[in-house]
C-alpha positions in Angstrom: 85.8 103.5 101.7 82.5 104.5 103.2 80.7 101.6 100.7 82.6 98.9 101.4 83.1 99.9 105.1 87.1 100.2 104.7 89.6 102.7 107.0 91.5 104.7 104.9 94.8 102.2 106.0 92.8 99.3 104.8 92.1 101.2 101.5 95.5 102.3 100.8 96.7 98.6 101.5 94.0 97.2 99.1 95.0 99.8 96.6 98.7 99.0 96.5 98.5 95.1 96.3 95.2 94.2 94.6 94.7 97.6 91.8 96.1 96.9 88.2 97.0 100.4 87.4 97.7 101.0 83.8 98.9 104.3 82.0 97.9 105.5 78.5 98.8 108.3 75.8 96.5 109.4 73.9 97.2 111.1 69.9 97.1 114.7 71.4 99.9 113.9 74.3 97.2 113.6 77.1 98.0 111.0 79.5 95.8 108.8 81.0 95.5 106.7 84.2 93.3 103.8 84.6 92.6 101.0 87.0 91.3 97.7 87.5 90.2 95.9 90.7 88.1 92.3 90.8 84.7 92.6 92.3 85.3 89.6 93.5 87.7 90.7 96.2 84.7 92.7 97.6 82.0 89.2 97.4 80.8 88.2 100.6 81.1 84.4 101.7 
């Protein structure tokens, strides 16, 4: 938030339509959360 400048609304509203969140086991049971988010979105014109 503070690096790109965002409010926490505008960072929450990124987060729910622009994120690709993935989930992941690992051998030992462990799970895993990971996720992805073009730089692009962040480029300035």
């Amino acid at each position: 938030m503070t690096v790109r400048g965002l409010s926490e609304d505008e960072a929450v509203t990124l987060i729910s339509v622009a994120v690709d969140f993935g989930i992941t086991q690992v051998v030992n049971g462990n799970w895993g959360v990971h996720a992805i988010i073009r730089q692009s979105l962040f480029l300035r014109p």
